[in-house]
C-alpha positions in Angstrom: 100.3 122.9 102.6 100.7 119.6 105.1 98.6 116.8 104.4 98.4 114.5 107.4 96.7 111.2 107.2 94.4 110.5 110.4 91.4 107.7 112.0 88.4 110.0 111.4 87.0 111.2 114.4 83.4 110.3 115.4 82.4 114.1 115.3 83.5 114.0 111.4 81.9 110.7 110.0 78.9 112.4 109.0 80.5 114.6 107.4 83.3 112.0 105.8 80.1 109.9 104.3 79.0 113.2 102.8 82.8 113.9 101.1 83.0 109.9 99.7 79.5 110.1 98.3 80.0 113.5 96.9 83.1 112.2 95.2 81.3 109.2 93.9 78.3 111.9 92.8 80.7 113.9 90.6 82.4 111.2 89.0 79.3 110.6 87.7 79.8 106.9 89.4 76.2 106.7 90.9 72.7 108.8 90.3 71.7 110.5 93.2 68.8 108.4 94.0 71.4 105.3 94.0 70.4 103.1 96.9 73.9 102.1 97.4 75.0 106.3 98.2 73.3 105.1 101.6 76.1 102.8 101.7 78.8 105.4 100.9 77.5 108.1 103.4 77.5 105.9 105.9 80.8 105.9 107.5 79.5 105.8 111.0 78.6 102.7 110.5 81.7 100.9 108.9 83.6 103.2 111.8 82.3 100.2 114.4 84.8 97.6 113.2 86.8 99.1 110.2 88.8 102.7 110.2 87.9 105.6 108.4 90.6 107.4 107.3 90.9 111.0 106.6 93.2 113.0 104.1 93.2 116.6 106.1 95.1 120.2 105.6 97.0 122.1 107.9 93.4 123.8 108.7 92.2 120.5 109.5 89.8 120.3 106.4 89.0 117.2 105.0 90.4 116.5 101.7 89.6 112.6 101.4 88.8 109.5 103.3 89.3 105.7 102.7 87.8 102.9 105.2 90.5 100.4 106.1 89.2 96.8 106.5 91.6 94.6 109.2 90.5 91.0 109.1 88.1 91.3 111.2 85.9 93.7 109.8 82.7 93.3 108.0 83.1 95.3 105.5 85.5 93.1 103.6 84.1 92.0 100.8 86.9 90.0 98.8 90.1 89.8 100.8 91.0 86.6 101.4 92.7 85.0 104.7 95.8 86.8 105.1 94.8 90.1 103.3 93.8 93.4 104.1 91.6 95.2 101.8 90.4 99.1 101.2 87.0 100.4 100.3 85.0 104.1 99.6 88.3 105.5 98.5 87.2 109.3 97.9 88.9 112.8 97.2 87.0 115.7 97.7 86.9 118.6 94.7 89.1 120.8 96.9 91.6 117.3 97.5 91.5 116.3 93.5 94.9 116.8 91.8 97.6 117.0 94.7 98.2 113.2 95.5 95.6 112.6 98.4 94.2 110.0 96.8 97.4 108.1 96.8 98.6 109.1 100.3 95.7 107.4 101.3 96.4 104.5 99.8 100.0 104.6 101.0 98.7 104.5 104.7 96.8 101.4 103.9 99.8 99.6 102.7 101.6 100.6 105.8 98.6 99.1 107.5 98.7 96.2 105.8 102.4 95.7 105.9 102.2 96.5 109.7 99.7 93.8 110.4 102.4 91.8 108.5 99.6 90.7 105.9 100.6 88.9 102.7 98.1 90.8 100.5 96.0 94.0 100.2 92.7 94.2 97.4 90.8 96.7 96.4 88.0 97.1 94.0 87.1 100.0 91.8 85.1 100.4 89.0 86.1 100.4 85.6 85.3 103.6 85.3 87.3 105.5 88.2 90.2 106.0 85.7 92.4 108.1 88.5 92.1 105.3 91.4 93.1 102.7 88.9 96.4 104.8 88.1 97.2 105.0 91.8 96.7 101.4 91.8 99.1 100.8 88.8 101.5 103.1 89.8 101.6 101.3 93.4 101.9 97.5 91.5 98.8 96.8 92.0 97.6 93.7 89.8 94.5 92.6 88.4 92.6 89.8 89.7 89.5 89.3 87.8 88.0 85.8 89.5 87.4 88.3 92.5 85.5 90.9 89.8 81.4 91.0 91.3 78.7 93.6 90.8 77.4 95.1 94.6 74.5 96.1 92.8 72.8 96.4 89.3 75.2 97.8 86.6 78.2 99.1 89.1 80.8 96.4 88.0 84.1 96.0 90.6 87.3 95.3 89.4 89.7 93.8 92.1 93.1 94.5 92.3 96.0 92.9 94.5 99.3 94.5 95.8 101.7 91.6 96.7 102.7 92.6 100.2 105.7 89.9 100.0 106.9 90.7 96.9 106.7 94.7 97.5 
């Protein structure tokens, strides 16, 4: 099976929102009646000045998405001048298991490293144990000062890939 790596396009956001909130749902990361899953679903919306990502098959089914924040989008939320950051990394059930969580990932670095930016952060909660072994594997570091809570108990974790060093 091909994976390709792809900007979402606008006939597939509602459905993207759906795949990164369903993700999030199973994980047990957020009850369904979680304010914030409006958030998650709603990748129309961070589509106007970030790119949604998709992870897709050969059939062109969507396996996972991530939103890729440039410096000017408004949905960064701790990247600092001179870094790129990621956000609503999800893997759907069928996607779980076969690297698409990492291959998106990988496309963000090459975003990053194409914008020739010195940085790239993510945050992930403490308990999404798979994201934070992509982001160990890749050299991703810790960088707690940047740690902040978007809402009542959901805790963030920020992590840092050193684009100079990598």
């Amino acid at each position: 099976m091909t994976v390709v790596v792809r900007r979402a396009k606008a006939a597939e956001l509602e459905e993207v929102g759906h795949l990164v909130a369903r993700a999030y749902l199973d994980d047990e990361l957020l009850s369904a009646d979680a304010d914030y899953l409006h958030n998650i679903r709603d990748a129309a919306g961070r589509a106007v000045d970030s790119t949604v990502l998709v992870a897709v098959d050969d059939q062109d089914v969507l396996l996972g998405s991530v939103t890729w924040c440039s410096l000017t989008s408004s949905h960064r939320e701790v990247a600092r001048a001179g870094e790129g950051e990621f956000r609503m990394l999800g893997v759907s059930a069928a996607g779980r298991g076969r690297g698409i969580g990492e291959l998106l990932v990988r496309q963000c670095i090459a975003l990053a490293r194409a914008d020739d930016l010195a940085g790239l952060v993510i945050c992930t909660s403490p308990r999404m144990v798979a994201a934070r072994h992509i982001y160990a594997r890749l050299d991703f570091v810790r960088i707690p000062e940047l740690d902040w809570m978007p809402v009542p108990d959901f805790p963030l974790w920020a992590y840092r890939l050193d684009l100079r060093r990598s």
